[in-house]
C-alpha positions as CSV (number, residue, x, y, z in Angstrom):
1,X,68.8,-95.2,-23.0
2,X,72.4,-95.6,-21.4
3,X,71.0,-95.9,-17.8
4,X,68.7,-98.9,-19.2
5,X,71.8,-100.4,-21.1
6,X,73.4,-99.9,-18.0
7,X,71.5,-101.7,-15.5
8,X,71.1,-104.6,-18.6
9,X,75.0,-104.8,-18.2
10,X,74.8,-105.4,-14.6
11,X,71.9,-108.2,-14.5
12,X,73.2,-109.9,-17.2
13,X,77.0,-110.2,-15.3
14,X,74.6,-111.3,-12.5
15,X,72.8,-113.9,-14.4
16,X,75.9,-115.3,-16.4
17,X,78.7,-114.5,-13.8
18,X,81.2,-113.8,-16.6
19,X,81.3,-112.6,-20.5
20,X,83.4,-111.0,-22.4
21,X,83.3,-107.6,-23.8
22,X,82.5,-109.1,-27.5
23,X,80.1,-111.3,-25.3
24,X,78.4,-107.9,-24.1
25,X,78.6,-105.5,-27.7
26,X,76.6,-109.0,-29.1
27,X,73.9,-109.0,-25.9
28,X,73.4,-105.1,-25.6
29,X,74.0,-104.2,-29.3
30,X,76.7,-102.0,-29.4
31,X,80.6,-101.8,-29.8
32,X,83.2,-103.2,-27.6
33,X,84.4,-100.0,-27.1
34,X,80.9,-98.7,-25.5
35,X,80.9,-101.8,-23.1
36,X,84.7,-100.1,-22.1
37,X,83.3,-97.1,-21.5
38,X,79.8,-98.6,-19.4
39,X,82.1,-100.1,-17.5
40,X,84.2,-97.8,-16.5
41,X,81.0,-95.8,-15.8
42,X,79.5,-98.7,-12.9
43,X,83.2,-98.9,-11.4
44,X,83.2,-94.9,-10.9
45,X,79.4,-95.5,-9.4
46,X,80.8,-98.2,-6.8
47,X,79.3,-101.1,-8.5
48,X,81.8,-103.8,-7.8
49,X,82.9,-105.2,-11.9
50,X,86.3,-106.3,-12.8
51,X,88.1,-107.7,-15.5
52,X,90.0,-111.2,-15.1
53,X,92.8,-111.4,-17.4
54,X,93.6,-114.9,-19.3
55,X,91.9,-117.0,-22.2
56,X,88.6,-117.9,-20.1
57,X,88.5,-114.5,-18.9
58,X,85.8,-111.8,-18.6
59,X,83.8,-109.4,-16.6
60,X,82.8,-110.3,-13.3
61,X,80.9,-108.9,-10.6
62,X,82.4,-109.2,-7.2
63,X,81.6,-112.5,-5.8
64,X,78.2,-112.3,-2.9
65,X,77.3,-108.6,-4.8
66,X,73.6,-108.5,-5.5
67,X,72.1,-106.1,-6.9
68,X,68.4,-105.2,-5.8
69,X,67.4,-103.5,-9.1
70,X,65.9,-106.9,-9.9
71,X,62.4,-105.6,-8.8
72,X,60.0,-105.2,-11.5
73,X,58.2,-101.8,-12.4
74,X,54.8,-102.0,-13.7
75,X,55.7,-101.4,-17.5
76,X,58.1,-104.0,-17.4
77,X,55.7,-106.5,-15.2
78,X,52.8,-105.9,-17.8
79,X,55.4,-106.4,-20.6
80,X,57.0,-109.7,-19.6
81,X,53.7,-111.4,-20.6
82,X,54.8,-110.6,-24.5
83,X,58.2,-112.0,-24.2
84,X,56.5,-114.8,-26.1
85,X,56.6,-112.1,-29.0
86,X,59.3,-110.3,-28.9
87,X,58.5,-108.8,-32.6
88,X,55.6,-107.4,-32.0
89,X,56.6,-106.2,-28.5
90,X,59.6,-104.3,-30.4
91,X,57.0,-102.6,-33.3
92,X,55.0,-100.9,-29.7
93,X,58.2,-99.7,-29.1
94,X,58.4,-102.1,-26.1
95,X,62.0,-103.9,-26.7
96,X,64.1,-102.2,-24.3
97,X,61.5,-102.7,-21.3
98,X,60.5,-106.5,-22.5
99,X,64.9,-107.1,-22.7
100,X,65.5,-105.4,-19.1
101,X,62.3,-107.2,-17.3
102,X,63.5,-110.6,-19.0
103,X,66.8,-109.6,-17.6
104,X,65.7,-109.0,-14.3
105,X,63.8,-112.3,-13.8
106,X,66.7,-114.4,-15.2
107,X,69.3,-112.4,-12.1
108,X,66.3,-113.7,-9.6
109,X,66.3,-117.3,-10.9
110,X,68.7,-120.1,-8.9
111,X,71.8,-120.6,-10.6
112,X,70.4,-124.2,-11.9
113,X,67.3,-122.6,-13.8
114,X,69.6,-119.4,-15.1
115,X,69.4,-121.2,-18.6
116,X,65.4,-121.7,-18.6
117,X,65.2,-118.8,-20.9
118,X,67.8,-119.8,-23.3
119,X,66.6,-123.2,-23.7
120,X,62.8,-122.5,-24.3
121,X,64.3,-119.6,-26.8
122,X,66.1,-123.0,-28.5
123,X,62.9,-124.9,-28.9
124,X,60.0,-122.4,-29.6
125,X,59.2,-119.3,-32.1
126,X,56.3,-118.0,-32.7
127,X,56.9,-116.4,-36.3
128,X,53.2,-113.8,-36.3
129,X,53.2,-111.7,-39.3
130,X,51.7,-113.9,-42.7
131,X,54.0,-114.5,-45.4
132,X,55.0,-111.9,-48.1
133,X,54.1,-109.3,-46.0
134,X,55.7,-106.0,-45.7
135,X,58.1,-105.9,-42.4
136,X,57.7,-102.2,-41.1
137,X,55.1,-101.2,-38.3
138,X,52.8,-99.4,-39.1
139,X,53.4,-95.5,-38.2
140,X,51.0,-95.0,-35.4
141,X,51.5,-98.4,-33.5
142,X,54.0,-97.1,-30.7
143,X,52.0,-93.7,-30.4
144,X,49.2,-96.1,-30.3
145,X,50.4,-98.7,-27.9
146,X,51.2,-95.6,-25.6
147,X,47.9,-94.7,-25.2
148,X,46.6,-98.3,-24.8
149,X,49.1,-98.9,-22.2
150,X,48.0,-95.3,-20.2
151,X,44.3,-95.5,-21.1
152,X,44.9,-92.2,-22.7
153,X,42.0,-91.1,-25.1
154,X,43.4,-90.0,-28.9
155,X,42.1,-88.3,-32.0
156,X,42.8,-90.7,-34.9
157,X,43.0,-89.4,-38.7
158,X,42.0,-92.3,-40.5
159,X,41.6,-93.2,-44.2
160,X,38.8,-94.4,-46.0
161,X,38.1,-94.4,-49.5
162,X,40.4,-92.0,-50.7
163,X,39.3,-89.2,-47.9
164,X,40.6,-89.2,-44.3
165,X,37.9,-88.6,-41.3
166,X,38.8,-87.7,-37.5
167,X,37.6,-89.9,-34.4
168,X,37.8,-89.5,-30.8
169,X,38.9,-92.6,-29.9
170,X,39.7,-94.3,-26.2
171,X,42.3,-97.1,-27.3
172,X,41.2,-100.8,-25.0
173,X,43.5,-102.8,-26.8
174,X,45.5,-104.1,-30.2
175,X,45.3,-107.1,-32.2
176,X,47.9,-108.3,-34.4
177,X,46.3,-110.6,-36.8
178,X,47.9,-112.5,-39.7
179,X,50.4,-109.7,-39.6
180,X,48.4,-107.1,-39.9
181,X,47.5,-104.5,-36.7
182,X,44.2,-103.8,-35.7
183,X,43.2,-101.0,-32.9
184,X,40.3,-102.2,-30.7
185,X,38.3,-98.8,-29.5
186,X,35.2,-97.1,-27.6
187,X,33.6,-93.8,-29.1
188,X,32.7,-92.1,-25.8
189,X,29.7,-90.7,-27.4
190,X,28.2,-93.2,-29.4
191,X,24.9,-91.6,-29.6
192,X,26.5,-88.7,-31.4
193,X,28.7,-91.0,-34.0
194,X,27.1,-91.8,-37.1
195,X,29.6,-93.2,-39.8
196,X,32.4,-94.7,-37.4
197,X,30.6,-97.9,-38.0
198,X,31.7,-97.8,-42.1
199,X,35.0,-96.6,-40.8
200,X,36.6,-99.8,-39.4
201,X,37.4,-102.8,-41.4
202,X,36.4,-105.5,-39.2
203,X,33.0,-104.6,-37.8
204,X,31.1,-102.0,-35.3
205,X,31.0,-104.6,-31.6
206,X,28.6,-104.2,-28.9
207,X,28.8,-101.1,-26.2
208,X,30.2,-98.5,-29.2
209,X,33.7,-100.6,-29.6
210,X,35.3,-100.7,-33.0
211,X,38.0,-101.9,-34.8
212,X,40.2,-100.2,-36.7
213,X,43.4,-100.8,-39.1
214,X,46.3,-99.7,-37.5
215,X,48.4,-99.1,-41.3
216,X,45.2,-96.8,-42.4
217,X,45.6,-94.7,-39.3
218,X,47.4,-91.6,-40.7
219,X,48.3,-89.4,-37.3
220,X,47.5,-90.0,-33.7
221,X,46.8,-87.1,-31.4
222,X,46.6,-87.9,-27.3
223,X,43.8,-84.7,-26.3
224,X,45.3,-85.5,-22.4
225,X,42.4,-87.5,-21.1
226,X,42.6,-90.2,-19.4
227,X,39.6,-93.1,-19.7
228,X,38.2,-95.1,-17.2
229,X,38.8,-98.8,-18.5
230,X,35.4,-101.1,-18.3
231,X,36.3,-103.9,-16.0
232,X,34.0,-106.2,-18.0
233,X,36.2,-104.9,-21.2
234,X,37.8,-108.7,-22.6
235,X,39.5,-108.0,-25.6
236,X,40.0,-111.2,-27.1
237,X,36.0,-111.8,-26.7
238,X,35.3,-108.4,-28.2
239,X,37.8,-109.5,-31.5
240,X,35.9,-112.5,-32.0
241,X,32.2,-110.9,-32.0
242,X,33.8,-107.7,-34.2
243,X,35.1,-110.0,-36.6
244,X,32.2,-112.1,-36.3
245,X,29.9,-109.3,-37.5
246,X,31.9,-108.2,-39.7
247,X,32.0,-111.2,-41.8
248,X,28.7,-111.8,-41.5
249,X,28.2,-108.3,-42.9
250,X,29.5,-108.9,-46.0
251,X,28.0,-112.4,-46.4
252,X,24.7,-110.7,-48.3
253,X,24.2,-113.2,-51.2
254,X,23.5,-116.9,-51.2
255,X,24.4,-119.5,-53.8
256,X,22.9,-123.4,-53.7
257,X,25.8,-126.0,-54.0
258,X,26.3,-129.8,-54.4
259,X,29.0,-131.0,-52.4
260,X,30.8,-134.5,-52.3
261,X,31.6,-135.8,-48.6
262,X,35.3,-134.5,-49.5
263,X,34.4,-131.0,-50.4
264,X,31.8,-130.6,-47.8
265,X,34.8,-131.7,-45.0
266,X,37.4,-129.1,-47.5
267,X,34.9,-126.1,-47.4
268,X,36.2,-124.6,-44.3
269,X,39.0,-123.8,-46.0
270,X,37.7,-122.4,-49.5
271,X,34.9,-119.7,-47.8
272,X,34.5,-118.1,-44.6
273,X,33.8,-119.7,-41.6
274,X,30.4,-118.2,-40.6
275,X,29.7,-119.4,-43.9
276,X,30.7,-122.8,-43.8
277,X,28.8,-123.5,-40.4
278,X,25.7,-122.2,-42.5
279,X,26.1,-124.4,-45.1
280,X,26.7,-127.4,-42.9
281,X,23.7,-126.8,-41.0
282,X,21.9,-126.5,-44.1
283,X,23.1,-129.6,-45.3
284,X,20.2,-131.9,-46.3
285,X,20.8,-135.7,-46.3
286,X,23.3,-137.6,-48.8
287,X,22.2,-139.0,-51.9
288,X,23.0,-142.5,-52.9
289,X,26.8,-141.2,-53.9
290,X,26.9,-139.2,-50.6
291,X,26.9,-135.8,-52.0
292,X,24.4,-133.3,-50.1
293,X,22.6,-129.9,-51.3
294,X,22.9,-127.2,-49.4
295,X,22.7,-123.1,-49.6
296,X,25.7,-121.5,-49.0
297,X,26.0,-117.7,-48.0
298,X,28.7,-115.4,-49.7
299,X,30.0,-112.0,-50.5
300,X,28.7,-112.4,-54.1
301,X,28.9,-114.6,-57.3
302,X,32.5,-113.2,-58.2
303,X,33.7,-114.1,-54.8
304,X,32.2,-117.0,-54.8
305,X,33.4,-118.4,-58.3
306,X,37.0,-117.9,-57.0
307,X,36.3,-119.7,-53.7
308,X,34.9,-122.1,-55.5
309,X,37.6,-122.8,-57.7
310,X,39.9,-124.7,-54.9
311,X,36.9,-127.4,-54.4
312,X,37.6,-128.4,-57.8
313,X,35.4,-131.7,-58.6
314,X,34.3,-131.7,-55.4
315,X,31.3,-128.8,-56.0
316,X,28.9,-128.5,-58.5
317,X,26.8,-125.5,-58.7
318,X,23.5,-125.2,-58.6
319,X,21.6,-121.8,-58.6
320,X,22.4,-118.8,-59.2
321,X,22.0,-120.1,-63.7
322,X,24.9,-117.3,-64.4
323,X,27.3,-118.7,-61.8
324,X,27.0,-122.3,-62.8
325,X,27.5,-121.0,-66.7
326,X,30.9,-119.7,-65.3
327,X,31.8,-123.0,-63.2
328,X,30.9,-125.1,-66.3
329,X,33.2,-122.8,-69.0
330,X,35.9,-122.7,-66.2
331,X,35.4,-127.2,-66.3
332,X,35.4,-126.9,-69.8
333,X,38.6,-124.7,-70.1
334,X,40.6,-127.2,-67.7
335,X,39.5,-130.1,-69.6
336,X,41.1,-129.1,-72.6
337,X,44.3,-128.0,-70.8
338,X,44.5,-131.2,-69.3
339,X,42.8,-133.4,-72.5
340,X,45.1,-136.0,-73.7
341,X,46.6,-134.4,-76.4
342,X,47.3,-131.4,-74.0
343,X,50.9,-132.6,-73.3
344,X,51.4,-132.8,-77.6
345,X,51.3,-129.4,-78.1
């Protein structure tokens, strides 16, 4: 950890010619005193740093001293491509290579473009995690992200329904969606695996990869294999069909709707979007007040009447008889909320 500080002290004199030792505690994280001490440390190693005395003082290197620890190593080369997210970089336990190989790349930049970093930092955040979520990664994530990173075959204990189940697992990649992690993996013997599939929450993919929830995995065990990575392996296409499936998977009812032209443009938002595309391609023609019929898959009528619900006006129900009964009392209900002798009471 100190040798990493260390070599962070020296870039960034390197990159910003002079700071102070508050300057330095604020960059690296820790006291003044520390950045005393580090100091010290790189003069007694023959690193050229001194102290100018006076109000616009500071540390400096000695002027024309380079250093040549500027050359990337392969973690910190693979982890420069998440600087754009530098939270989820620090939950794999990634922050101190990310900080250093950022570091490194500003000391090789001309003086002019020194401040690239700073500026795009000024204009751009990506904020991942969804709202009201709980901050903390998830326990496993930077055992997890180990593995990914060495191709390093684990043994998951993961939770399901109140019971916990063990998987040999090699780790090809993670997802962080809507805040939440998921761990893309490959049973090596798929032939031999018969509930894995129920196991993940997002779906069983092609070629025995399946995704898993990172917050249900409850320990994570390397067995000291390594894996030989699939070259065709492309992660984000292998989300998209897991997630696919999966929500297809659950889509095992089907409801027939009437939708204005305004609901049928707002029902992408209400339902899934598997779902949606189903029910536009169902769509049959407008009728004279440009509302169509169409047959619209889902979960099941509960789910459905919920969905439902943000449509408003803008739906009518159809078939199944039981669901429309609960769409016309849930009409009837807001009627009288909003009746006009609502706002006498």
């Amino acid at each position: 950890m100190r040798v990493a500080r260390l070599i962070s002290l020296v870039l960034l004199l390197q990159s910003r010619e002079t700071m102070t030792a508050a300057e330095l505690a604020r960059e690296l994280e820790v006291s003044e005193r520390t950045i005393y001490r580090d100091v010290l440390a790189l003069s007694a190693a023959g690193v050229p740093v001194y102290a100018d005395q006076g109000r616009a003082g500071g540390y400096r290197l000695l002027d024309g001293y380079r250093t040549r620890l500027t050359g990337l190593s392969r973690a910190e080369a693979e982890t420069l491509f998440l600087s754009g997210l530098p939270g989820p970089a620090d939950e794999m336990g990634l922050a101190d290579v990310l900080g250093v190989a950022q570091l490194k790349v500003t000391a090789a930049l001309p003086v002019g473009l020194r401040d690239a970093a700073g500026r795009a930092r000024q204009r751009f955040h990506l904020d991942a995690p969804g709202w009201f979520r709980q901050a903390d990664p998830p326990p496993a994530l930077a055992d997890l992200a180990r593995a990914t990173w060495q191709d390093q075959v684990v043994r998951l204990n993961y939770r399901r329904s109140g019971t916990e189940v063990v998987r040999t697992v090699q780790p090809y990649g993670l997802v962080l969606k809507n805040g939440t992690w998921y761990l893309v993996g490959r049973v090596p013997e798929v032939g031999q695996v018969n509930s894995v599939g129920q196991v993940n929450d997002v779906g069983q993919v092609n070629d025995g990869y399946r995704i898993y929830r990172v917050d249900r995995i409850a320990a994570v065990e390397a067995t000291g294999d390594v894996f030989d990575r699939d070259h065709r392996f492309d992660l984000a296409d292998v989300w998209a069909a897991g997630t696919a499936n999966f929500v297809r998977s659950i889509l095992v009812d089907e409801i027939v709707v009437r939708l204005s032209p305004a609901g049928l443009r707002a029902l992408r938002w209400a339902v899934e979007a598997p779902a949606a595309q189903a029910a536009h391609e169902a769509a049959g023609p407008p009728d004279g007040q440009g509302w169509v019929h169409t047959r619209l898959p889902v979960e099941s009528p509960d789910v459905a009447y919920s969905q439902l619900q943000a449509l408003g006006p803008e739906v009518e129900v159809l078939a199944p008889p039981a669901l429309r009964d609960r769409m016309r009392d849930a009409a009837r209900r807001l009627a009288a909320l909003y009746g006009d002798t609502a706002g006498q009471r």
